[in-house]
C-alpha positions in Angstrom: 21.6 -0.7 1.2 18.0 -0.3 1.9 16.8 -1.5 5.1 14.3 -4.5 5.6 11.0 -3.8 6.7 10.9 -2.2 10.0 8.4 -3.6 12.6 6.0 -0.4 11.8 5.8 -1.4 8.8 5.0 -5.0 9.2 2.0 -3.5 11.9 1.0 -1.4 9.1 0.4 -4.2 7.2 -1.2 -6.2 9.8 -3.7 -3.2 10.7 -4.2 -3.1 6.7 -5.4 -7.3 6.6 -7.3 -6.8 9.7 -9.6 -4.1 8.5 -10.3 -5.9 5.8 -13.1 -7.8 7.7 -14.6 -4.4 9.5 -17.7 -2.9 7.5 -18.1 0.7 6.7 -16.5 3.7 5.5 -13.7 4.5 8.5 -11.7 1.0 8.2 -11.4 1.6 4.1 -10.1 5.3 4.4 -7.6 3.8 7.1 -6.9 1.3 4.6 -6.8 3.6 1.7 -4.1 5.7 4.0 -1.9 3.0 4.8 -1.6 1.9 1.2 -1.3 5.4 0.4 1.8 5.7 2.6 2.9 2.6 1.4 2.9 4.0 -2.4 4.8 7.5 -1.4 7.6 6.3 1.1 8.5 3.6 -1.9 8.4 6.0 -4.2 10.8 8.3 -2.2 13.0 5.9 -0.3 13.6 2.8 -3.1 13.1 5.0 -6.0 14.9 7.9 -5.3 17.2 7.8 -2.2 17.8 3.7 -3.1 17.7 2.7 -6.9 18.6 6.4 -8.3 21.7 5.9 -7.6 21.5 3.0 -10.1 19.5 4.4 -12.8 18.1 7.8 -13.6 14.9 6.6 -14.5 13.9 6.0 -10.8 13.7 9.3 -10.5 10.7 9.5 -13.6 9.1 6.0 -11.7 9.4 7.7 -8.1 7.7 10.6 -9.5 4.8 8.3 -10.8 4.7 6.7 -7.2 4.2 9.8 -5.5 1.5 10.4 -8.2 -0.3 7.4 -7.4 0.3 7.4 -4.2 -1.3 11.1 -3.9 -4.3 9.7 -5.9 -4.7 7.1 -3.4 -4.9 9.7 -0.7 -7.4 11.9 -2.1 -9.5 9.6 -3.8 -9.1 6.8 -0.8 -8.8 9.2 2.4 -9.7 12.2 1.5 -13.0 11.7 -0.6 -14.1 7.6 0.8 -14.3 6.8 -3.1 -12.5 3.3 -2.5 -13.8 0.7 -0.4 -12.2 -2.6 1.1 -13.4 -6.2 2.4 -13.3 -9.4 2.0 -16.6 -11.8 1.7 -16.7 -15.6 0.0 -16.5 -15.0 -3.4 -13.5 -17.0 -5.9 -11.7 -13.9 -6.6 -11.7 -13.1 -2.7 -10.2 -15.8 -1.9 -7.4 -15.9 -4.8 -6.9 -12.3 -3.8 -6.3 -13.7 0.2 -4.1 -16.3 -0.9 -2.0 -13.8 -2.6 -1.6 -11.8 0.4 -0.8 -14.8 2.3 1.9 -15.5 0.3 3.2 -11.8 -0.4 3.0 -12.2 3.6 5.4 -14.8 4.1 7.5 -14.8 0.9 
């Protein structure tokens, strides 16, 4: 069985919302790397070690995971391509109410 989210991983998360309202190009590429780790341990821990045992084709969707989650890296962390925030605009706020709810749900 996999385990529940560990209490790193809910700080993670925290530290992730939180730099959401810091400016410039250090709390995006900490941002970018947290996703980024996000992406690769689901990728290796669900996909592979959890829901392979299930179905084969985890392995073909953890491999796209690590993919992704390797793009992230060097396009978020590595290069500063992506940026984060959050201002007052509609979508903004949809977008905060969705992590709201993916918060407590």
């Amino acid at each position: 069985m996999l385990p529940r989210a560990t209490a790193g991983d809910i700080l993670l998360g925290i530290v992730a919302i939180a730099l959401l309202f810091r400016t410039g190009q250090v709390p995006s590429r900490v941002t970018s790397a947290i996703i980024a780790s996000f992406w690769l341990w689901t990728g290796i821990a669900y996909q592979w070690l959890f829901f392979g045992e299930i179905n084969r084709a985890a392995y073909v969707f953890g491999a796209l995971f690590l993919a992704q989650g390797l793009c992230l890296a060097i396009v978020g962390v590595l290069q500063g391509r992506l940026s984060f925030g959050f201002g007052q605009s509609r979508k903004q706020w949809v977008g905060a109410a969705l992590i709201a709810h993916a918060t407590v749900a």
